[in-house]
FIVO-868677 format. One record per residue (C-alpha): residue in three letters; x, y, z. Coordinates in steps of 0.2 Angstrom, whole numbers, plus 5000, padded with zeros to 4 digits. Each point is the difference from the previous one (the first is absolute). Layout:
ALAXYZ/...
END
This chain:
UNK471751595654/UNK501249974988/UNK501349995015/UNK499149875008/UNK499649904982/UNK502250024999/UNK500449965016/UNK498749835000/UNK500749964983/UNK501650005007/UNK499849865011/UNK499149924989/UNK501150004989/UNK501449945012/UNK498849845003/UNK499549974982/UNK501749874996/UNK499549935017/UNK498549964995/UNK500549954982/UNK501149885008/UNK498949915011/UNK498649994988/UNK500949924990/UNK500849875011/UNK498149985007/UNK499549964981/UNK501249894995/UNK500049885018/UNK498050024996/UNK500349924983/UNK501449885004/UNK498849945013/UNK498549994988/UNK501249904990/UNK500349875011/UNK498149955002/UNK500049994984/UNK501349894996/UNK499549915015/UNK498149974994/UNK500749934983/UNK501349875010/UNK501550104991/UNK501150025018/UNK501649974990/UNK499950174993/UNK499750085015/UNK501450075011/UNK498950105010/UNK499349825006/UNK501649945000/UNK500650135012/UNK498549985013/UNK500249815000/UNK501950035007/UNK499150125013/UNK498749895003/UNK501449845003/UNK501050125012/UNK498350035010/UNK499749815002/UNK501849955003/UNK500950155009/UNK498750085007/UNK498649865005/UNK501249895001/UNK499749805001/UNK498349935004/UNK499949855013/UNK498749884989/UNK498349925007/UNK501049845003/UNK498349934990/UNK501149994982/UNK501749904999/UNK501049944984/UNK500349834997/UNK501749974995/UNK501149914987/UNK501450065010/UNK501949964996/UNK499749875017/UNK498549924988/UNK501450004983/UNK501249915013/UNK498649895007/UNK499249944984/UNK501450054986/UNK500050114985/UNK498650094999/UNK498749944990/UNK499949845014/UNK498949864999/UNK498250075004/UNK499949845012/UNK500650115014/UNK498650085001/UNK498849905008/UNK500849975018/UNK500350185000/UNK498350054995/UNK499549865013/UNK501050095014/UNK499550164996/UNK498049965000/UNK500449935017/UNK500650165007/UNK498450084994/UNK500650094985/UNK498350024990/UNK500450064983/UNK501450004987/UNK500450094986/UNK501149964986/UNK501250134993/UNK500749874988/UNK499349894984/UNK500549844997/UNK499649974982/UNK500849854995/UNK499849815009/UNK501449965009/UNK500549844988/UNK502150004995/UNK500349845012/UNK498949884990/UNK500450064982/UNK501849955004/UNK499549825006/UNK498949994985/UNK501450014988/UNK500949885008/UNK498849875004/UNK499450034981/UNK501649944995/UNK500049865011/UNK498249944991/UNK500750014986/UNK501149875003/UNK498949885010/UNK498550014987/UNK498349965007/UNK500750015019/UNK498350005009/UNK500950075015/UNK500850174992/UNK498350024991/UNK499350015017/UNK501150115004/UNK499950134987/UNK498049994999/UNK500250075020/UNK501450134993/UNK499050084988/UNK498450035015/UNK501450065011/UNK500650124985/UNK498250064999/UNK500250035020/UNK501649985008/UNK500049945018/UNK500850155005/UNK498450134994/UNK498849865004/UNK500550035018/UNK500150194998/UNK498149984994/UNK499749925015/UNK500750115010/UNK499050164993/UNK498649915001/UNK500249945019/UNK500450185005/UNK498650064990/UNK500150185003/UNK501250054985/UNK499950134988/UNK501249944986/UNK500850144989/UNK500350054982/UNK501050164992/UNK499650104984/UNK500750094986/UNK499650174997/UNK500750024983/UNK499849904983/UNK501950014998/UNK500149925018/UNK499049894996/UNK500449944986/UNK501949965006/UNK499449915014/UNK498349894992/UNK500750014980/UNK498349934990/UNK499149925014/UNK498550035007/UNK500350195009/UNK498549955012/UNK500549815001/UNK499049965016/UNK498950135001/UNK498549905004/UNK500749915015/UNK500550175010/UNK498550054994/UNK498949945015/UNK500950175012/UNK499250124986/UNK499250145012/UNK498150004999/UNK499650145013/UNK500150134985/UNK499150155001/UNK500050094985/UNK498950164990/UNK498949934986/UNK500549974983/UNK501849995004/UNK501249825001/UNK501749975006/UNK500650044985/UNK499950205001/UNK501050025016/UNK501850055001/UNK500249835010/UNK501649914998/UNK499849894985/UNK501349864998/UNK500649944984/UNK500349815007/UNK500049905015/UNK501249875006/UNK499049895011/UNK500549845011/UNK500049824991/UNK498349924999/UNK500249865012/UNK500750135012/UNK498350124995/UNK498749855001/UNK500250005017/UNK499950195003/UNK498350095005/UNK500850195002/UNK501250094987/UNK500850195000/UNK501450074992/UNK501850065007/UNK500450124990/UNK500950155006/UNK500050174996/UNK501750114999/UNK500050204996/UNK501450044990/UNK501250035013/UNK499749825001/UNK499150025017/UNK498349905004/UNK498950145008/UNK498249934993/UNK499349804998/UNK498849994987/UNK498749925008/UNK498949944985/UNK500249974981/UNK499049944984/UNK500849874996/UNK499249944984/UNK498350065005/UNK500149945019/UNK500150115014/UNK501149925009/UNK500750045017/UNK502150025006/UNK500649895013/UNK500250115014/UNK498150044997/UNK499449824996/UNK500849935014/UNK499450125013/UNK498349954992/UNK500049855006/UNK501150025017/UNK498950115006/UNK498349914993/UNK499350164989/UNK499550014981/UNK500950144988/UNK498850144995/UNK500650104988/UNK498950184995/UNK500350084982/UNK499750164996/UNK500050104981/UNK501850015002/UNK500649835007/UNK500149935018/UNK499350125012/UNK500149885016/UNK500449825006/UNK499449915015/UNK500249855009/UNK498249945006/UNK499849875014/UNK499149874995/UNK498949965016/UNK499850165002/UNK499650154985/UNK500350165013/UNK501649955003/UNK501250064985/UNK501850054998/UNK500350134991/UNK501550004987/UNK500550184994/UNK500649984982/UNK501050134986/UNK498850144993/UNK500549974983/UNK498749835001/UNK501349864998/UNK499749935016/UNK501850015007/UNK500350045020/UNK501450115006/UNK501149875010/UNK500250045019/UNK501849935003/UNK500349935016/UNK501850004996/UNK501849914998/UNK500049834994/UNK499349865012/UNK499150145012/UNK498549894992/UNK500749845010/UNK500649864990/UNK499749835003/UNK501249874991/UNK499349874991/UNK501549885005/UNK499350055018/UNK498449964998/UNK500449824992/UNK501049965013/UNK499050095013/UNK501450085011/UNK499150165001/UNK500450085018/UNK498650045009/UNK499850194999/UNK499849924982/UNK498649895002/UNK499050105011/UNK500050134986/UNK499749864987/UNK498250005007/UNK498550084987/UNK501350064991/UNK500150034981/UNK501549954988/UNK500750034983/UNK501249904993/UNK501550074994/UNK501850004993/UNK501250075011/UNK501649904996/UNK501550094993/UNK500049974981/UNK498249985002/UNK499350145006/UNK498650094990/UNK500750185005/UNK498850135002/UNK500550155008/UNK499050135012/UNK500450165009/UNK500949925013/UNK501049864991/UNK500849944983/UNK500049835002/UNK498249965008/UNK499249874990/UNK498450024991/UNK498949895013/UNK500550145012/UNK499050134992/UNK498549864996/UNK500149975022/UNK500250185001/UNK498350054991/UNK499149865012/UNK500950065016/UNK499250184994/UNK498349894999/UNK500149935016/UNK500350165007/UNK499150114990/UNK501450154998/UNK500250034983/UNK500950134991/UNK498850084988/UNK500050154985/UNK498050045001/UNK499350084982/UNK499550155013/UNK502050035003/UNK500450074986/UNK499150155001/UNK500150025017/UNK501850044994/UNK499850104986/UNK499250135014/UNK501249985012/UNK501350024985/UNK499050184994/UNK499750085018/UNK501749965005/UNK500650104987/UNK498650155002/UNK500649985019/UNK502250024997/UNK499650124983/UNK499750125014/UNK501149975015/UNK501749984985/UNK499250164993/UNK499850105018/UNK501149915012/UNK501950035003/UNK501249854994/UNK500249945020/UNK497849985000/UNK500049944984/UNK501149855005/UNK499349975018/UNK498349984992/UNK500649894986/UNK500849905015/UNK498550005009/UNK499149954985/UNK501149854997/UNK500049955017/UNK498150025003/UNK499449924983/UNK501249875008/UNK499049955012/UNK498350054995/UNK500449844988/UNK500749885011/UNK498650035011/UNK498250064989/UNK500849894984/UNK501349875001/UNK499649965019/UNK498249944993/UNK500749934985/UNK499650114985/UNK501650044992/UNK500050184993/UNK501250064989/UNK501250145009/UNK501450044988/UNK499250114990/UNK499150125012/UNK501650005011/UNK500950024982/UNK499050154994/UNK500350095016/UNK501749965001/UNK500550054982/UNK498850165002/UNK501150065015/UNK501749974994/UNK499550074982/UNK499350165009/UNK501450015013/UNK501350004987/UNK498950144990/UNK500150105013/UNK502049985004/UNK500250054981/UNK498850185005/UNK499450025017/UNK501449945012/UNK501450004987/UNK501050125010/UNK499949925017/UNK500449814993/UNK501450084991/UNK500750065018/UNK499749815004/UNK500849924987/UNK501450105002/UNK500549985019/UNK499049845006/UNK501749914998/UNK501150105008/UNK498950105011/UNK499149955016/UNK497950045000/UNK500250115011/UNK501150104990/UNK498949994985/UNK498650055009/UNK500950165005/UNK500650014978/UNK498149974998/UNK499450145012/UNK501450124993/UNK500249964981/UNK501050164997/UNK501549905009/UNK500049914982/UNK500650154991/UNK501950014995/UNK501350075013/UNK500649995016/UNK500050065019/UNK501350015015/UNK499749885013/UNK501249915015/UNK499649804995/UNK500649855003/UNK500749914986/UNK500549804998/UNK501449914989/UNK500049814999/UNK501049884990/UNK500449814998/UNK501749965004/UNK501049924986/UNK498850024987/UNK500849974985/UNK500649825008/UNK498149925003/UNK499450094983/UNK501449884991/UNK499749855008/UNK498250014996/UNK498750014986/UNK499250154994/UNK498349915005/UNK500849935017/UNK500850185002/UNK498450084998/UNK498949885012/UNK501350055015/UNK500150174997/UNK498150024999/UNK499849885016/UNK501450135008/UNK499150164996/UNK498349945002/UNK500049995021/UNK501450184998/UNK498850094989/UNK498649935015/UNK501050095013/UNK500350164994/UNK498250034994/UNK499349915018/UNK501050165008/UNK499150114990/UNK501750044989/UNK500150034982/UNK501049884989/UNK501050124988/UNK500749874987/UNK500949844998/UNK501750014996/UNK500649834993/UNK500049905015/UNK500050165012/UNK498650085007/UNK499850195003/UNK498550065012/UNK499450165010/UNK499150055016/UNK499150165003/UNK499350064982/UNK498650024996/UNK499449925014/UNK500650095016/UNK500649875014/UNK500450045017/UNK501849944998/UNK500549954986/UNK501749955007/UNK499449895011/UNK498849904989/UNK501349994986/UNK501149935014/UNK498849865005/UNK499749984980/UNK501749935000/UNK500149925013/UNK498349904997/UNK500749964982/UNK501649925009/UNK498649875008/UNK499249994985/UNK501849964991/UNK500049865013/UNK498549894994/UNK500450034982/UNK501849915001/UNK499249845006/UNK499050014986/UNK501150044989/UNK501149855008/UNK498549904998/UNK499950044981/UNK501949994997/UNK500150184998/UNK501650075003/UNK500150085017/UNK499750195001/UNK500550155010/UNK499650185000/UNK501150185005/UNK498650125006/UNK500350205001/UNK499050145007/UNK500350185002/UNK498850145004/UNK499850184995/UNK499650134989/UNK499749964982/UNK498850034985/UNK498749894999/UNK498249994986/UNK500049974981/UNK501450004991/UNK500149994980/UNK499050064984/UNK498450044995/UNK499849844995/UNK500649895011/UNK500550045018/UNK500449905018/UNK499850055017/UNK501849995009/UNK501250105010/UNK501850084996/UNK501350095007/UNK501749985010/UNK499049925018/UNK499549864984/UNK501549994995/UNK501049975018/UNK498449845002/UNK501049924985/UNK501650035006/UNK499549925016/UNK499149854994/UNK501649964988/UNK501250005017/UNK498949895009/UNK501349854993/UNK501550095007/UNK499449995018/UNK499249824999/UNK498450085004/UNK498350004993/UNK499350165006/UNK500950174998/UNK499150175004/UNK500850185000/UNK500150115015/UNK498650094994/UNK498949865001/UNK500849955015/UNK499550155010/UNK498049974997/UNK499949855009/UNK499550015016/UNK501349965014/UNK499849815005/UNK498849964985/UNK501449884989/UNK501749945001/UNK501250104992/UNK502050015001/UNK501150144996/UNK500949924984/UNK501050144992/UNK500550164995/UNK500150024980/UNK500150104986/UNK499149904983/UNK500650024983/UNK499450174994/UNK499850095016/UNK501350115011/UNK498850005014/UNK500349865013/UNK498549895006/UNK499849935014/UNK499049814998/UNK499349865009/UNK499549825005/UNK498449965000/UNK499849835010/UNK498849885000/UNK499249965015/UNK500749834999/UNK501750064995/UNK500649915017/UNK499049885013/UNK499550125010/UNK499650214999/UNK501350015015/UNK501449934989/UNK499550114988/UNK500250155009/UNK501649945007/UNK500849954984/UNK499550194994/UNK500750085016/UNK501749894996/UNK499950054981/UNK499850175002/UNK501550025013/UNK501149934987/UNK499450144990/UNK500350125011/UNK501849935004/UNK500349964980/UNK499650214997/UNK501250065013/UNK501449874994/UNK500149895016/UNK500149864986/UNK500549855013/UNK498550055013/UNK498950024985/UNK500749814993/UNK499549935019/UNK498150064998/UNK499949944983/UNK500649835003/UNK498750005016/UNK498650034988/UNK500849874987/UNK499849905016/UNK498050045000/UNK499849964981/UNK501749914993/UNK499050074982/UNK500150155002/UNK501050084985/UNK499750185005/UNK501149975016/UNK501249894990/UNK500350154987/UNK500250105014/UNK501649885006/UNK500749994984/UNK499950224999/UNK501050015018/UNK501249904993/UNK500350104983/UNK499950155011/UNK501349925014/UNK501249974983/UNK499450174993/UNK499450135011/UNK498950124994/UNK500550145008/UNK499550125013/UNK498850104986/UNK499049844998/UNK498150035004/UNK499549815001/UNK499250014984/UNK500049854987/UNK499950064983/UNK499549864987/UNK500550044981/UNK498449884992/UNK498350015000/
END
């Protein structure tokens, strides 16, 4: 029994920090979340970068995800566009110009208008000039009937100018105007703008658009609700207002990221419920009373009522903190509301995709001018103006797809939040790193979708962050756990070779561990020497920085190759590169795939000096060596620090050749002992010397290997080679003119070809200086 209670507690106690971890992680997204309702309920979103966070979220699933919105076509803006500042002059303009356009635009059928503006002074400055002047003239000409005339008329016209007596008429002729006012949230605000005067100056005018469809619990007034209460108004003049039957304010609403994501819909402005402009407007467009419903904690719901018939209501969804604000549906960038210019509609040169669309159409008057524009930015743009998100709440109106946070939301995500962390406790806990991160996947990818189609596709905006957070952070917080214990040793294996060893191989390290232990084993390899000709040169005429991004963008696609043909790459040496085939991973023929290794980096070599051209990188070239045969190859070092790599005389000889590449003019040079794994026919390879390198007695045999686009065509090829190689044969039995005839036949071929030029320029020492009847053809070179 005791047995069992050990080896149970065991495992237990394995899962225990697992367990620890995610609990907490659980607990402490639980009470972040918890948090944000709260902060949220008390209007305090500044201090809330949760909220913060899932608004970014929430802008990237409109713009990027959703995308623009093609608009009901029912809503346009009317513009004081930069054609209207040409039109009419600096802006403000004389308010004269109003009435034709106001004329032109009831004849295309447009039926109501809403003003995102306040005019709030009389537009007078004309006639106080020629009063002064005319009031000097008087004075001179005492008792002139004739100028007393004319300044008894001047002082009615100061009282009303011409210019607003014709903008009266003009409001009144359309009829169908709902004029607008702004207000001040704060005392301090207010106060800057208003100084002593009345803070509700005009009150009682706008007063007639205070919402009477209020439904609200017993013993309870306006007063008690977390509604929006202004600190003052700042309202149109009173001749402008006298003639004015419908009033709502513009104001807009900005989160602290400056974005406007909610329109406040209605405020208590000095004991007044009062309706926004957007709201207001749509009212009356569409022929329906506000009703507003209150419960204990504010505004519970808001409805537009048709007025001929009671059945027919649209429902509003509002905030469900009770202020009575609605989450904005974006349709998108700038003018995707059309926009009509007001110049245009003066001088009626609408086109006629224009005026069709004119028809039962709603407008809101607007600033759009540069230098003018009342910038109020959404999700999608920066520079929209603030009558775009007013058109953009009635757009929703008309249509009826608003976005919307209901109260039931919130904890609909608190339980999503605590099963899903019940749920990945135990798969992070049980599952192996590769199902633990194919079900956090899933899970991303599915809770994904379940949203865009259950949540935002019908218009509820959840918040995702912090569920796809919690599980996030619970899987990368367990999976690095367990690389510190349970897979400590098989990340350490790829950690160690996942830069310079294919997957393959590390599978094979991963299978066999013990390959990781200090020492070595005999083995016939392949190994692989390359170098950057004239190093030192380029590394002077460049800057460390400009040095290091070439030689990075040089080993990048080398380093690619080697690993690609399941090799190992042993080290960087400065600009040179050593690799290996065969160990651990057995190949087939490592010979041949080191062979094509090289030549593939030959091509690759190609497309990197056009870039490099492009760039104004010096110009690059490489010697390349290989040589096959037996050598020591597996961990070399101490105790504490060790590398996998290869020694012995057969790695020794690859240097050698790699270094001699620039003696022959040739890019490629493999040993004999490479040479004979090949199969027959497979790659172009010429016989190129006898010699003995620096350090060795024993005479090697080493040879070309050719691109397959070394000449035009493979038959060239081969019959340069045969050419090349009977010069050999004549230059090792001393026939030195017969050998000179088929080296200039191949220089013929390939007037480049260095190897066949050094071999003119030997015949001719040799014809000066024979070397004897001993000599065994062999060319010893005394450097590395």
């Amino acid at each position: 029994m005791k047995a069992i209670v050990r080896k149970v507690w065991g495992k237990v106690s394995k899962l225990l920090p697992i367990w620890l971890i995610c609990g907490t992680i659980v607990g402490a997204s639980w009470w972040a979340l918890r948090q944000h309702y709260f902060r949220f309920a008390v209007g305090s979103n500044e201090r809330d970068p949760l909220y913060r966070i899932e608004s970014a979220w929430f802008d990237i699933k409109v713009t990027s995800l959703r995308g623009p919105q093609k608009p009901t076509g029912k809503v346009g803006i009317l513009a004081i566009d930069d054609d209207s500042i040409h039109q009419f002059g600096r802006f403000p303009f004389s308010r004269r110009y109003y009435d034709q356009a106001f004329k032109n635009l009831k004849k295309h059928g447009v039926k109501w208008i809403g003003f995102d503006a306040v005019y709030d002074k009389p537009e007078r400055p004309s006639l106080d000039d020629i009063e002064g002047q005319l009031l000097d003239l008087t004075g001179s000409r005492q008792h002139s009937r004739d100028l007393n005339l004319v300044m008894q008329s001047i002082g009615q016209m100061k009282k009303l100018s011409p210019a607003d007596q014709i903008f009266r008429e003009a409001l009144q002729n359309f009829g169908n105007i709902v004029l607008g006012y702004f207000y001040m949230e704060t005392k301090v605000e207010a106060k800057k703008a208003l100084g002593g005067r009345n803070h509700f100056e005009g009150i009682d005018r706008i007063a007639v658009s205070e919402i009477m469809g209020v439904d609200m619990p017993a013993g309870k007034k306006l007063s008690d609700f977390p509604l929006m209460k202004p600190e003052a108004i700042q309202v149109n003049d009173a001749i402008i207002d006298e003639v004015g039957s419908h009033f709502a304010f513009f104001n807009n609403d900005a989160d602290q990221d400056a974005i406007n994501r909610w329109l406040t819909l209605v405020a208590d402005v000095n004991g007044h419920l009062m309706p926004c402009l957007a709201l207001k407007t749509m009212a009356e467009y569409l022929n329906r009373e506000i009703f507003v419903f209150f419960n204990n904690n504010g505004i519970e719901s808001l409805a537009l009522i048709n007025r001929d018939d009671p059945s027919d209501s649209i429902d509003i969804p509002v905030d469900s903190t009770g202020k009575g604000r609605v989450l904005i549906n974006p349709r998108g960038r700038g003018e995707t509301i059309p926009h009509y210019g007001l110049a245009a509609a003066y001088r009626d040169d609408f086109t006629e995709k224009q005026k069709n669309a004119l028809k039962d159409s709603v407008l809101l008057l607007g600033a759009t001018a540069t230098g003018i524009n009342d910038m109020r930015p959404n999700a999608f743009d920066p520079t929209i103006n603030g009558a775009e998100n007013h058109a953009a709440v009635m757009d929703n109106i008309v249509r009826g797809d608003f976005y919307k946070r209901p109260a039931t939301i919130f904890k609909t995500e608190m339980q999503i939040m605590l099963v899903l962390g019940f749920v990945f406790t135990l798969i992070f806990s049980f599952g192996s790193g590769l199902v633990s991160g194919l079900s956090l996947m899933a899970f991303l990818v599915g809770y994904y979708y379940v949203d865009k189609i259950f949540w935002m596709g019908q218009g509820i905006w959840t918040f995702m962050v912090v569920p796809a957070g919690e599980v996030t952070l619970m899987f990368t917080v367990v999976t690095l756990y367990k690389y510190v214990t349970e897979e400590k040793e098989k990340k350490m294996v790829k950690g160690a070779f996942q830069h310079y060893l294919s997957p393959e191989v590390i599978d094979q390290v991963l299978q066999n561990p013990e390959q990781l232990k200090l020492g070595g084993e005999k083995k016939e390899l392949t190994v692989f020497f390359s170098d950057v000709r004239g190093f030192t040169t380029i590394s002077e005429t460049l800057t460390p920085e400009k040095l290091s991004e070439l030689m990075n963008e040089y080993f990048t696609p080398m380093t690619s190759i080697v690993l690609r043909s399941k090799g190992v790459l042993d080290k960087y040496i400065g600009d040179a590169i050593m690799a290996f085939w065969g160990a651990p991973l057995e190949l087939e023929n490592p010979a041949e795939t080191g062979c094509q290794a090289a030549i593939e980096m030959l091509y690759a070599l190609d497309k990197l000096r056009l870039e490099f051209k492009a760039k104004g990188f010096p110009d690059i070239d490489i010697g390349i060596g290989l040589n096959t045969g037996p050598m020591s190859v597996g961990n070399m070092g101490s105790g504490e620090r060790f590398t996998y790599t290869v020694m012995g005389d057969a790695v020794n000889l690859g240097s050698r050749l790699e270094g001699l590449t620039k003696e022959y003019g040739i890019k490629i040079m493999i040993s004999e002992f490479t040479h004979a794994k090949l199969t027959p026919g497979k790659f172009f390879t010429r016989d190129l010397d006898d010699i003995r390198v620096k350090g060795k007695n024993e005479p090697v045999k080493v040879f070309h290997l050719m691109r397959p686009d070394f000449l035009p065509t493979p038959e060239l090829i081969r019959e340069f080679i045969a050419r090349f190689e009977l010069g050999r044969k004549a230059y090792t039995a001393q026939k030195w003119e017969e050998s000179r005839q088929h080296f200039i036949s191949c220089l013929q071929m390939k007037p480049d070809d260095k190897a066949s030029i050094m071999y003119c320029e030997r015949i001719d020492h040799y014809i000066e200086e024979s070397p004897g009847q001993q000599w065994d053809g062999v060319y010893t070179f005394k450097h590395k």
